[in-house]
N, C-alpha and C positions, 0 to 999 in steps of 0.2 A: 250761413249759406245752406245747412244741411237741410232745410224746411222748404228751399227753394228749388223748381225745377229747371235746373240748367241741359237735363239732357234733351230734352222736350223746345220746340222751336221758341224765339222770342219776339216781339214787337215793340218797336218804339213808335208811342205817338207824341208828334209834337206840338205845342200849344204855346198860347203867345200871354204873358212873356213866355219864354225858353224854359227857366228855371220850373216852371209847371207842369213839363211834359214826364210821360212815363213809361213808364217798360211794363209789356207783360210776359209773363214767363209763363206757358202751358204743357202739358202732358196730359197724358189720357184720361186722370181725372183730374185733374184741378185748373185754374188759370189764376195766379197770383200776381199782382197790378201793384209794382213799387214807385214811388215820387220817384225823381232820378237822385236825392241825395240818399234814400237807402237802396236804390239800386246798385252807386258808384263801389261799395265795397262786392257784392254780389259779383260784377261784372268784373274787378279787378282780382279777385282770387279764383274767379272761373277758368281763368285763362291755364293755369296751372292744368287742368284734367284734361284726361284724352277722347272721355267718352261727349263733350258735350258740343248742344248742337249746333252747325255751320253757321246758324242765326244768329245765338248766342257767342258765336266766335268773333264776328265782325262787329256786334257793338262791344264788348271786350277790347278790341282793339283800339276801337274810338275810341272808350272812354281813357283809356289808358295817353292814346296823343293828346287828349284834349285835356288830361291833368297835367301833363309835357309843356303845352302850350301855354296853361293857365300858371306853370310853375317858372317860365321864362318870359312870362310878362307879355305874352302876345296875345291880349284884351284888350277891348276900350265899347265906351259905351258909344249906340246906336241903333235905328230903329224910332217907332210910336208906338206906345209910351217907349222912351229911350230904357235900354238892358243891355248887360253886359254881354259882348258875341266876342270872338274868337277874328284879331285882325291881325294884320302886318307878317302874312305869311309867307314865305320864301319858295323858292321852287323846290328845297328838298320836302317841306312842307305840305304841298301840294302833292308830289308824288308819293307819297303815303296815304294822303286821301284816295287818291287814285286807283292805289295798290289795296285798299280796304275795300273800296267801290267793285272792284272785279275788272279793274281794266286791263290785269294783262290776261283776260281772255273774252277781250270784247267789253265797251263800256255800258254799264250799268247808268244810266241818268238818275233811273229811283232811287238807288241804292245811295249812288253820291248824295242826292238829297238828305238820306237818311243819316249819312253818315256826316254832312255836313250842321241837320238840326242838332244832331247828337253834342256837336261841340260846344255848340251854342249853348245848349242848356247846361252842360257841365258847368261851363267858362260862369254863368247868371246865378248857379247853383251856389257860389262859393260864396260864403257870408265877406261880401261889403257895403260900405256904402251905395245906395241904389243913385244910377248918375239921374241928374236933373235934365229939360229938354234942352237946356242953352250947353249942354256938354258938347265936345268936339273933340274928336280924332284928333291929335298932337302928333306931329309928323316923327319918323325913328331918327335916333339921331345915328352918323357911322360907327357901326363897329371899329376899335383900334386895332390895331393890325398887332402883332405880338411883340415888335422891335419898339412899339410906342408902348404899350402899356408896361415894358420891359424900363424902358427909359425911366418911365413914369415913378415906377416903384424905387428905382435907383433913388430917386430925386426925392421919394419919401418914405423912404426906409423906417425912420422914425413911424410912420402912421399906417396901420392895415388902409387897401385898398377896400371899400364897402361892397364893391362888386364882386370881390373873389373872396370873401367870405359865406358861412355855412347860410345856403337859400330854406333849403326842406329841413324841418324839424318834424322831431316826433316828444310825444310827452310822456313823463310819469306823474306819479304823487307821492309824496314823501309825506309819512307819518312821521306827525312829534305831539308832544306832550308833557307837560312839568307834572310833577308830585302830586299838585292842587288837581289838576286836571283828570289825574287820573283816578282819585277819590272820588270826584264826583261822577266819573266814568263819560268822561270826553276825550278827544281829540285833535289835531287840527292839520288839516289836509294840506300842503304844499305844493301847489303846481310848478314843472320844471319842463325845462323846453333840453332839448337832446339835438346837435347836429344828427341828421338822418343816417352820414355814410361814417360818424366815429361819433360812437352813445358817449363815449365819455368826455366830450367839449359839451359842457350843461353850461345851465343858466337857470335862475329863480324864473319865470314868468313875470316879476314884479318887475325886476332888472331889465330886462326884454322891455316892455312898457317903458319903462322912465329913462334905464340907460340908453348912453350911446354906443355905437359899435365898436367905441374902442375899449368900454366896460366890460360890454357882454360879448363880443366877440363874433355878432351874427350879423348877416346881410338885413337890407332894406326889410325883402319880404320877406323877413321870419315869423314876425309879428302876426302878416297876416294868415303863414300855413298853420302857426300857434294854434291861431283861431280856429282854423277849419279843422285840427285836431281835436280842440278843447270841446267843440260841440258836437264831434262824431264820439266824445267821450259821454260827453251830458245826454246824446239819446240813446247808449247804453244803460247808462246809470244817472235818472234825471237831476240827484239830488243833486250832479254838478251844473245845472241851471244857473244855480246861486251865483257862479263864479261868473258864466257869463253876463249874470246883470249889473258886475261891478267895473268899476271905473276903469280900475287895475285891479287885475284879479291875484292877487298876491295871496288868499289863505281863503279858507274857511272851515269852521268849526265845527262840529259834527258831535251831536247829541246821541245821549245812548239806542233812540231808534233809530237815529241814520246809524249809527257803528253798526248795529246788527245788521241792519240791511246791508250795509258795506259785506261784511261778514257773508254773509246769506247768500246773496243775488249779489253785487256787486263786484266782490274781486274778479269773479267767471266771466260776468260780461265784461269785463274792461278787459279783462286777459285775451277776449275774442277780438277786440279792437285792435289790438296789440299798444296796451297801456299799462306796465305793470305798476304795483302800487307796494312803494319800500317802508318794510318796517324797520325800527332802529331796533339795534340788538337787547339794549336795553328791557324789552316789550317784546317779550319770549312767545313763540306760538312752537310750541315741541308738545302738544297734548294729541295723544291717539287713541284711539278708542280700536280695542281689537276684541272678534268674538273669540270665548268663554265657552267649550262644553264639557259638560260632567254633571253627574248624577242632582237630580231636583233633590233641595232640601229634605221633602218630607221622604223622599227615597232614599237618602241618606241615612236621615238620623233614625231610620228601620233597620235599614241592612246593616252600615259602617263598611268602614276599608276594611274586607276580609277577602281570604280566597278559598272561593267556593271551591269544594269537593267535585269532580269531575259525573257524577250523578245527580249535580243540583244545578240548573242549568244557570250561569252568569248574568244572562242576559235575559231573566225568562217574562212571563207577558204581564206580569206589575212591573217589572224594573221603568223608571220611569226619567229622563235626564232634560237637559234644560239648556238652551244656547242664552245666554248672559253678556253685556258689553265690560269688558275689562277697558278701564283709563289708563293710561301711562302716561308718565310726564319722562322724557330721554327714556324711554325705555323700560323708565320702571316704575313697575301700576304705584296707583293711588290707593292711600288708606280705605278703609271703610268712612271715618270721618274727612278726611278729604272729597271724599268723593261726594259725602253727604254736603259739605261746601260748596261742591259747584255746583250741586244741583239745587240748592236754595239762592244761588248769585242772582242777584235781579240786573246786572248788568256782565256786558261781555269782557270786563277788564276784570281780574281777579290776582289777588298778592295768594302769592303759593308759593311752600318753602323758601320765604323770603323773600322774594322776587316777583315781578308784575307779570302776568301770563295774559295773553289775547285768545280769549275760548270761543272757539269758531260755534256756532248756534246748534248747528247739528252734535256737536260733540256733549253740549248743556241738555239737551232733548235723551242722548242715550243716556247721560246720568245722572236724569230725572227716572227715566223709563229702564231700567237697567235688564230684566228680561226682557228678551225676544222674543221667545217662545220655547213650550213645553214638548218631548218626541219622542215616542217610542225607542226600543231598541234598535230595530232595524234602520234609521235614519237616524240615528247615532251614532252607528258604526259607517256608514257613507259617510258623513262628516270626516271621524275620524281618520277614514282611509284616505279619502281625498286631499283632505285639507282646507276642501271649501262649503260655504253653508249659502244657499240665496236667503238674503234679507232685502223684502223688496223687489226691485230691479236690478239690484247689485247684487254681485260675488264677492263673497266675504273671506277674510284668510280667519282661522279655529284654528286655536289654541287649545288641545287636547287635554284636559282637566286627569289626574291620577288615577281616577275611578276606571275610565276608559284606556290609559297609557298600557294598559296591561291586556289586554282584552286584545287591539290591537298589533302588538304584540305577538300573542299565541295566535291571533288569523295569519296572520303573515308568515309565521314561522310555522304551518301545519299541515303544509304539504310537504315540509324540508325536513322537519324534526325526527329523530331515529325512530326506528319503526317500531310499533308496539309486536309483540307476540301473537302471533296469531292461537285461534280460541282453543282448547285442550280438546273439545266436542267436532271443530273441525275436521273431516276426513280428507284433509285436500292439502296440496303443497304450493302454496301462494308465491307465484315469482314475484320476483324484489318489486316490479310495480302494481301489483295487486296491493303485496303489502304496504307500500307507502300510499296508495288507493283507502285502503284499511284505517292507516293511522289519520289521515286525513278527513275519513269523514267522522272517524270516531272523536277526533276532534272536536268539528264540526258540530257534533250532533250534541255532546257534552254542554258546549256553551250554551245551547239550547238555538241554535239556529239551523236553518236549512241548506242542504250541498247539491249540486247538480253533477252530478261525474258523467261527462260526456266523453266517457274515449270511445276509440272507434267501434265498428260491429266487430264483435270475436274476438276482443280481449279479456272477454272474462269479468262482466261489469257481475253478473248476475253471482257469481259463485265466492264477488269480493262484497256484496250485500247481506248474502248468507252469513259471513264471516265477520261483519257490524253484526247483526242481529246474536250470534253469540257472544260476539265480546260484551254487549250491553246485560248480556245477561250475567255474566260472569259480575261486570260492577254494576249487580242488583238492582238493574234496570225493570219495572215491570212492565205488562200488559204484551198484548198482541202484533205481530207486526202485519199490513194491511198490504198488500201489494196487487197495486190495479194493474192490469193491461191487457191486448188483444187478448180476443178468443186464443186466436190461433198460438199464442204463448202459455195457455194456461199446463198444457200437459210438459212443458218443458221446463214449468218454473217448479211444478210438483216431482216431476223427474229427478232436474237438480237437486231440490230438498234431502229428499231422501236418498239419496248418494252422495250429498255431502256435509249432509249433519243427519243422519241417522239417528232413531227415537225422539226427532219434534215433529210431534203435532201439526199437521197440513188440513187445511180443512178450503173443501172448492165452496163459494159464495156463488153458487152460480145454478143457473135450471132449476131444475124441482128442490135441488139441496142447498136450504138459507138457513144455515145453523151455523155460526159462530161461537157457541157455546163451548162446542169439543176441542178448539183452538188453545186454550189455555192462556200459556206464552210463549205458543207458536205463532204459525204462519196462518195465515187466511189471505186469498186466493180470488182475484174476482174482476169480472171487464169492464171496460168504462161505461159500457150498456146497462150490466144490472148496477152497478155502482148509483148510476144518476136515478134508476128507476128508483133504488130502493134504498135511497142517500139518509131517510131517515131511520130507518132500522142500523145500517154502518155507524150514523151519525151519534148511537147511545154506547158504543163501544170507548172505553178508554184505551184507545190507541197510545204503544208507544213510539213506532215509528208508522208513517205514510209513505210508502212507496210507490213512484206513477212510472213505470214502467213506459218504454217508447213515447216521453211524455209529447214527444211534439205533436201528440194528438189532442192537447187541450193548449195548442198554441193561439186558440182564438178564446181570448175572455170570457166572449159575451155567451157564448155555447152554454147551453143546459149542461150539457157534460162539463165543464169549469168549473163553471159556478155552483155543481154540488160535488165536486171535487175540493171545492175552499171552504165549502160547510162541516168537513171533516176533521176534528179537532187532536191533537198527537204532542207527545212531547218533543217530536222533531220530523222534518219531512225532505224525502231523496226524492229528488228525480234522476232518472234514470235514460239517456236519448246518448246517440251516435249522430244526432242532426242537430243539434241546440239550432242552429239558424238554417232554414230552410229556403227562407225569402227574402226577409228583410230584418230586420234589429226586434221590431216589436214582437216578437216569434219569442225572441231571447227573455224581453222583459216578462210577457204571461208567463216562463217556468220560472224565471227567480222570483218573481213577486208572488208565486203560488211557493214555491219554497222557503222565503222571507220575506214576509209581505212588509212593504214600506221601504224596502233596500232600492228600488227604484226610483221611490213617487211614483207618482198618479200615470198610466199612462201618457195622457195629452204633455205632462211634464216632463215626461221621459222620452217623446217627442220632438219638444222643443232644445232641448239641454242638451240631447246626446245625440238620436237618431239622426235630426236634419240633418247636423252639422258632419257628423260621422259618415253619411250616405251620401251628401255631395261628394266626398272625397278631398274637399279641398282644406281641410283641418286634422290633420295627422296626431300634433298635439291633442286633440281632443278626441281621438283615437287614443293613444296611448295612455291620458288620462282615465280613460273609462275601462282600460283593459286594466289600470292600476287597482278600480274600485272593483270591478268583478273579479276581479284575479282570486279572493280568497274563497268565490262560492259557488268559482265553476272549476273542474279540473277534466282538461283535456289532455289526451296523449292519442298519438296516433301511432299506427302501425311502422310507419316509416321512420320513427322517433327513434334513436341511439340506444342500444339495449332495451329497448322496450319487447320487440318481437325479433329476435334473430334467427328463432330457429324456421320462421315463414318461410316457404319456398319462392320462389320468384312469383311473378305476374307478367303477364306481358298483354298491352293492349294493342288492338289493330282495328283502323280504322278502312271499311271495305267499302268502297264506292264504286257504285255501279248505276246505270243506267237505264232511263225508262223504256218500255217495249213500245210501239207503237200505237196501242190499245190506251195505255197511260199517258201518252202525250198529249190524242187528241182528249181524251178526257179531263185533262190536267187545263189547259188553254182553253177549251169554251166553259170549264167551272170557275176559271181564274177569269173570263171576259164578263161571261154571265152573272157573275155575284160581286165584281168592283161596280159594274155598273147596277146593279141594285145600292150599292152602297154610296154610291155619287151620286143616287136618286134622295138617300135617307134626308129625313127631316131633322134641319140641324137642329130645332128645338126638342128635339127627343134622341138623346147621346144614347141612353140605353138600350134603343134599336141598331143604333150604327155599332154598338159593343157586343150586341147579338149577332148580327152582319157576320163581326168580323173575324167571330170565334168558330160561328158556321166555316169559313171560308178555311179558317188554319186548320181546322182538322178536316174538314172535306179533303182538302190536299192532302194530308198526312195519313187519307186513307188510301187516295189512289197511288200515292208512296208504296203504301203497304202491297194492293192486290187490287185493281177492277173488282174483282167479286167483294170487297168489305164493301168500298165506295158501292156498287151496285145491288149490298144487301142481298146478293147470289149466294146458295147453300147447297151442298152438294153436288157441287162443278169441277171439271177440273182445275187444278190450278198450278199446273206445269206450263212452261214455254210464255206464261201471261206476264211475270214478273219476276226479275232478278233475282229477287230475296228468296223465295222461295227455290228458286234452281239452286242457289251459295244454301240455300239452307239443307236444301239435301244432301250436297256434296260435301258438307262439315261433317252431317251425322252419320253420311255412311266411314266418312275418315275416324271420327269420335266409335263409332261403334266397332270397326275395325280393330280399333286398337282397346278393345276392352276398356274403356272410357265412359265418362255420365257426362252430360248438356243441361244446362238449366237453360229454357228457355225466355227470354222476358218481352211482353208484348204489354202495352197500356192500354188495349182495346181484346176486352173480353169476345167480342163479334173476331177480330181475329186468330185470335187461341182457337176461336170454336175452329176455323175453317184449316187452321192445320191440324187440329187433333184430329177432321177426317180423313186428310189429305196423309197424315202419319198409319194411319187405320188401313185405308188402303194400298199405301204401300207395306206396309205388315212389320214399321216399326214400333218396338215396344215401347210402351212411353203412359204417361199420368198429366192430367190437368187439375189446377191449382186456381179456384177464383175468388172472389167477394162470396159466393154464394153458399160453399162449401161448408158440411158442419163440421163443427170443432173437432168431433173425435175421427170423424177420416181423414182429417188435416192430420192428424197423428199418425194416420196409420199411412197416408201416401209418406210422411217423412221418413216413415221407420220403410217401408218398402223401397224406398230409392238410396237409402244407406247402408238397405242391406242386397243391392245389384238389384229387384227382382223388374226396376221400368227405367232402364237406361234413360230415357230423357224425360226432363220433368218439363211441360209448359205451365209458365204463371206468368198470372196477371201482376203486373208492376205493383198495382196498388194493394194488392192480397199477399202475394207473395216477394214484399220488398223487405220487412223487417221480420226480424225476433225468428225465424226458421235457420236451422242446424243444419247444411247441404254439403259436408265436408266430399261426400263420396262425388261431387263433381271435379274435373278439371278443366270445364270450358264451360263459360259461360258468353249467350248470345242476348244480344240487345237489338230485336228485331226494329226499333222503330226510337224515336228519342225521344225524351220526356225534357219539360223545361230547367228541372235543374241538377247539377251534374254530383249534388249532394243524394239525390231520391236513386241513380243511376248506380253511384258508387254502395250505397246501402244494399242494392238487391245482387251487384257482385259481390259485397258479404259476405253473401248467403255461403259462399263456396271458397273465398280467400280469406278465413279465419285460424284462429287456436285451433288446434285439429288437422289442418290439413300439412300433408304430409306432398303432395303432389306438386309442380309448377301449374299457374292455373293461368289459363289464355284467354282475353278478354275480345270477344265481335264483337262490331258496333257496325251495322249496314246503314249505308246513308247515301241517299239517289242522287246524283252530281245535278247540280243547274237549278235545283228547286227548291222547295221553302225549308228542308231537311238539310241542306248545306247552309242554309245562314243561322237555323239553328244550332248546327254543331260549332259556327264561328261562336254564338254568343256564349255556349257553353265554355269552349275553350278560351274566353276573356273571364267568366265567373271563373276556372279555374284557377288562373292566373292572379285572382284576386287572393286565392287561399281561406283567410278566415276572416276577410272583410266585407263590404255589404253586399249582397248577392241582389240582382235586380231581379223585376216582380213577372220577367217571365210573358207569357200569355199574354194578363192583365195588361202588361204596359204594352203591348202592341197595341192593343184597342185604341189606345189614344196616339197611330202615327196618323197623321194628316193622308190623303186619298192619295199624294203621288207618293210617300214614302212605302205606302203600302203595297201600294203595285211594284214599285222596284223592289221591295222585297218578297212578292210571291208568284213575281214574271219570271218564267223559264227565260233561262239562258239559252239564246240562241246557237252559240258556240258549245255546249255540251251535245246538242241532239245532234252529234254527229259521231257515230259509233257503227262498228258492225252488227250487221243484222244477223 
């Protein structure tokens, strides 16, 4: 029924005879037109679901009285040419039709038609004899009343009644076979008839036929529901035709290509019938075929089982492994020569250990074909951690081969394992989770595979990298370590360097100075900008680690910056983020698959496998499955984690709603009238205008949120009394300034930075601006001047000023405006609630009540709620709400514009 559309309306046509009419079943694309004898199971197991449609429910209905009626004998033929219809119906009879028909809410005449051809053709449908014209309606004879048929039985005790014996049967087939038969590799098939309401009152078929009902123990019509069985069996599986052409269908014999086909296609389909087919114990089917992973042959007998030294990588890019089908017969594999027997067996009967075996065809196929396929490391060790390997369509369970039991193993256990030492050259004192940070990646990187260490901003990711990079050298690890990322991090990663391992080698890859040379086996230093520019001069270095620093800037693949980000070859590679997922899942995949390539599959497969299913939400399991396989190559800890950070001062967030001025209403209402209707104008064959529309429309609003003067591109105005934010925004910083305090400010619109840094100017506070545009070394020097008191409030731009900047000498930080995810928001308070600070730090967040800034603060506060599950796409996915979801979502609330003036 899974191929059929039952949620989708249906039709029945009827045609003369009855038995000719058909059902069509439609949805939006298909329309599939069944005879009515392969509709009658379609329409009988529909009934069971809740989603299908009203149309579908009422012949459903029919069909099901009409097998009622056809099973109690209330047929006879009639009509030109004479067919069997549906007679001798009683008034509860009728009131069912009735009740199908829609009468108890007004009668339906068509309908009754419909439901009345409908029986008809069931009733014609059922294989009998087709009646002659000279046939005639036989009058019913009385029902006995229960004192009589009570009498009746008394008086014949001795003999079952034929009428209160089993009516409805259901059927199996019973496999047998002698010695002879099974050498030449036959069988012979046994039809058995089943009372319906107790399987275990059988009968031969044969017996059925020839007996009488005091042999076989079943009613009149058993015979004929036999029948209607036996052929809804045969156009499952036609080779049982045969039986219906026989006289008495008591056997048939089954040559070695019907057994396979049985084997193949047949038990499935007749299993959907609900037909099962019994084999005698005798005729063993215990063979399973289970995947096999461990090292390819020829990777083998190179290496052998040894254990590598922890500077020779395990896993490195020859190692090369293999998924294999392993047989077992109870459990326990097959020889080599066993195995090489069944895969020369020219038939599906096989004597094995002794004993006759029934080898299902697919099982003959894997042990012919006994590789799978040949994998890398990285989708080796997914196997291994999982459990499971797709072969095909199927999900397969892997059985982890020696080679890898061990490997697995140390992944698992290398977050947990005691901590190694930190390096002698070290100048730093690593708390306890730096140093299991430490032993972790130094793990990690040994096996020769990739780690992503995602803990939070200001734990100290950067100073527990430094401290890989000595230990690798301490076990005579060689070559350079590469560390990409923003500009604006370059003078903090050179900083660190040389404060926390003194006398290595730093060399900047950047501007005029591209020398790599003086590095040794140190550090080198470099943005993702000259990185891409100059990928193939990087690209002749023997790197020994790759470090991508704030990597979720190369969370899009396709990006020039990626793609010569993965040209860079290393003997192992860190990434390094406080955001691994920003948006969605695929974010996550571009850094492990740039950190271990092939640990995911292919994108579209890592899509399909994990993402969907994980982003619906509605498979948990396969959440925690996928947290089971990345668990050993991501390691997150957060701030709020149990001894992770105790000595952090509080935090406290506030969330400050206030109100538009009247200058912001009317602008807010003819922007939001004037641009839905440009957008209910848009050409729906052109989505990528109505997705320009509607990006216009979200930040348009999000400016006159902000200020009239950003919305009105006004420069040098005042901009007191025009907008809330800015009044709450003076009265923090004169409060912050008062109290010898620093403000970082965050704003996502560089146009509004500008209009307060005037607006700060000429109120004559001291303060510093922080954008996209800024070079690198005054980005240095505004850090080191607001750390060291000299511009109490710093403004940056969210997207300049969100990651990798050092802002301890804050304790208030403000979030003028809101960005879509609550991941980019928490990275730029970072900035100021990290290692270092010493202060409690208080979190603003202004957000204008009634308008499109309070439904974003709800969606963020449902991504919150999520934690580290899928975060939705924000922006983007508005573009595609329908025209009235959008207007309820950026129509001023009437009930908020009412405030003091």
């Amino acid at each position: 029924m899974s191929f059929v559309p039952v949620t989708g309306p249906a039709t029945f046509r009827a045609a003369e005879p009855p038995r000719e009419g058909v059902v069509e079943f439609t949805d939006e694309r298909r329309t599939v037109s069944l005879p009515i004898r392969a509709a009658l199971p379609v329409l009988t197991k529909a009934r069971s679901r809740e989603d299908l449609h009203p149309s579908v429910g009422v012949l459903s209905g029919a069909a099901l009285l009409a097998l009622r009626l056809v099973a109690a004998g209330k047929f006879a033929p009639a009509g030109t040419p004479p067919a069997w219809r549906v007679a001798g119906l009683d008034d509860e009879d009728e009131h069912r039709i009735a009740m199908l028909a829609g009468a108890g809410a007004g009668a339906d005449p068509e309908q009754e038609q419909v439901v009345r051809d409908l029986l008809d053709a069931v009733a014609d449908a059922m294989p009998r004899t087709q009646p002659t014209r000279a046939a005639v309606v036989a009058p019913r004879e009385r029902r006995p009343t229960f004192e009589e048929r009570l009498q009746a039985r008394l008086a014949r005790h001795h003999r079952p009644d034929p009428r209160e014996l089993p009516q409805l049967v259901t059927i199996s087939l019973r496999v047998e076979a002698d010695e002879e038969e099974l050498v030449a590799g036959s069988v012979r098939l046994v039809p058995q008839a089943h009372d319906e309401q107790n399987p275990l009152h059988l009968c031969d078929l044969a017996l059925l036929w020839t007996g009488t009902p005091e042999e076989h123990g079943f009613g009149e019509r058993a015979r004929t529901h036999a029948t209607i069985a036996l052929r809804a069996a045969a156009d499952a599986w036609p080779v049982l035709d045969r039986l219906l052409e026989l006289r008495v269908p008591d056997q048939l014999v089954l040559d070695t290509d019907e057994l396979v086909s049985l084997l193949d296609q047949g038990v499935g389909a007749l299993r959907d019938r609900g037909v099962d087919v019994l084999w005698p114990r005798s005729l063993g089917r215990d063979l399973t075929a289970t995947t096999v992973l461990d090292r390819a042959p020829s990777s083998a007998a190179s290496s052998g089982p040894r254990e590598e030294p922890l500077n020779e990588p395990a896993l490195g890019r020859d190692a090369l492994f293999s998924f294999n089908w392993q047989i077992a017969m109870h459990g326990d594999p097959l020889t080599p020569e066993e195995m090489d027997q069944l895969a020369g067996s020219a038939t599906p009967l096989l004597r094995l250990r002794g004993a006759w075996t029934v080898v299902d065809p697919a099982i003959a196929r894997k042990a012919r074909k006994r590789l799978i396929r040949t994998v890398k490391p990285a989708e080796a060790v997914a196997a291994a951690l999982t459990g499971t390997v797709q072969v095909a369509e199927a999900e397969e369970h892997v059985v982890v081969g020696a080679s890898l039991r061990k490997v697995r193993e140390r992944l698992l256990g290398a977050a947990t394992r005691e901590a190694v030492e930190p390096p002698a050259a070290l100048e730093a004192t690593l708390r306890d989770y730096q140093r299991h940070g430490l032993t972790w990646l130094a793990e990690m990187t040994s096996l020769g595979l990739g780690a992503c260490l995602a803990d939070d901003m200001g734990l100290g990711k950067t100073v527990t990298l430094i401290a890989l990079h000595l230990h690798r050298r301490e076990r005579d690890c060689v070559g350079p370590t590469l560390v990409v990322c923003p500009a604006s991090l370059l003078g903090n990663w050179e900083d660190e360097i040389h404060r926390f391992a003194p006398g290595v080698p730093v060399v900047r890859f950047h501007g005029s100075a591209r020398d790599v040379s003086a590095a040794g086996d140190g550090f080198v230093l470099t943005t993702y900008g000259t990185m891409r520019r100059d990928a193939e001069t990087l690209g002749s270095v023997a790197w020994d680690l790759v470090v991508a620093d704030e990597a979720q800037h190369v969370k899009n693949p396709r990006t020039s910056t990626a793609r010569a980000l993965r040209s860079l070859e290393s003997a192992a590679r860190v990434a390094l983020t406080g955001t691994p997922v920003e948006n969605n899942l695929t974010e996550l995949w571009a850094i492990l698959d740039w950190t271990t390539p092939g640990l995911l599959g292919s994108r579209n497969a890592f899509r399909k496998a994990w993402a969907a299913p994980i982003e619906s939400g509605n498979e948990p399991a396969k959440a925690r499955q996928f947290a089971d396989l990345i668990g050993p190559f991501l390691l997150r800890r957060r701030k709020s984690d149990p001894g992770i950070a105790p000595e952090l001062p509080a935090k406290t967030e506030t969330d400050h709603r206030l109100s538009l001025t009247r200058e912001q209403v009317v602008l807010y209402e003819s922007f939001v009238r004037d641009t839905m209707a440009r957008i209910e104008r848009a050409d729906p064959g052109d989505p990528a205008a109505r997705r320009g529309l509607v990006l216009m429309l979200l930040t348009g609003l999000k400016q006159i949120c902000n200020h009239p003067a950003q919305f009105l591109k006004q420069s040098a105005v005042r901009l007191s009394g025009r907008s809330e934010k800015v009044d709450l925004l003076d009265e923090l910083l004169g409060t912050v300034l008062a109290e010898d305090g620093a403000v970082l400010v965050f704003t996502q619109y560089v146009a509004m930075a500008r209009l307060l840094e005037g607006h700060l100017a000429r109120t004559g506070v001291p303060h510093q601006l922080l954008h996209g545009g800024t070079p690198v070394r005054e980005r240095e020097a505004m850090v080191q001047r607001f750390q060291a008191g000299e511009a109490p409030v710093f403004l940056l731009s969210l997207k300049a000023g969100g990651t990798g900047l050092n802002l301890t000498r804050a304790d208030h930080v403000v979030h003028v405006d809101r960005w879509w995810n609550p991941a980019v928001e928490d990275q730029a308070t970072d900035r100021a609630y990290r290692i270092g600070q010493t202060k409690p730090v208080q979190v603003h967040r202004m957000i204008t009540r009634g308008t499109v800034e309070e439904r974003i603060a709800e969606l963020l506060t449902r991504k919150r709620a999520l934690a580290d599950a899928v975060l939705a796409r924000g922006e983007a996915a508005l573009t595609e709400l329908s025209n009235e979801e959008l207007r309820d979502f950026v129509t001023l609330r009437a009930t908020d514009l009412d405030r003091d003036d």
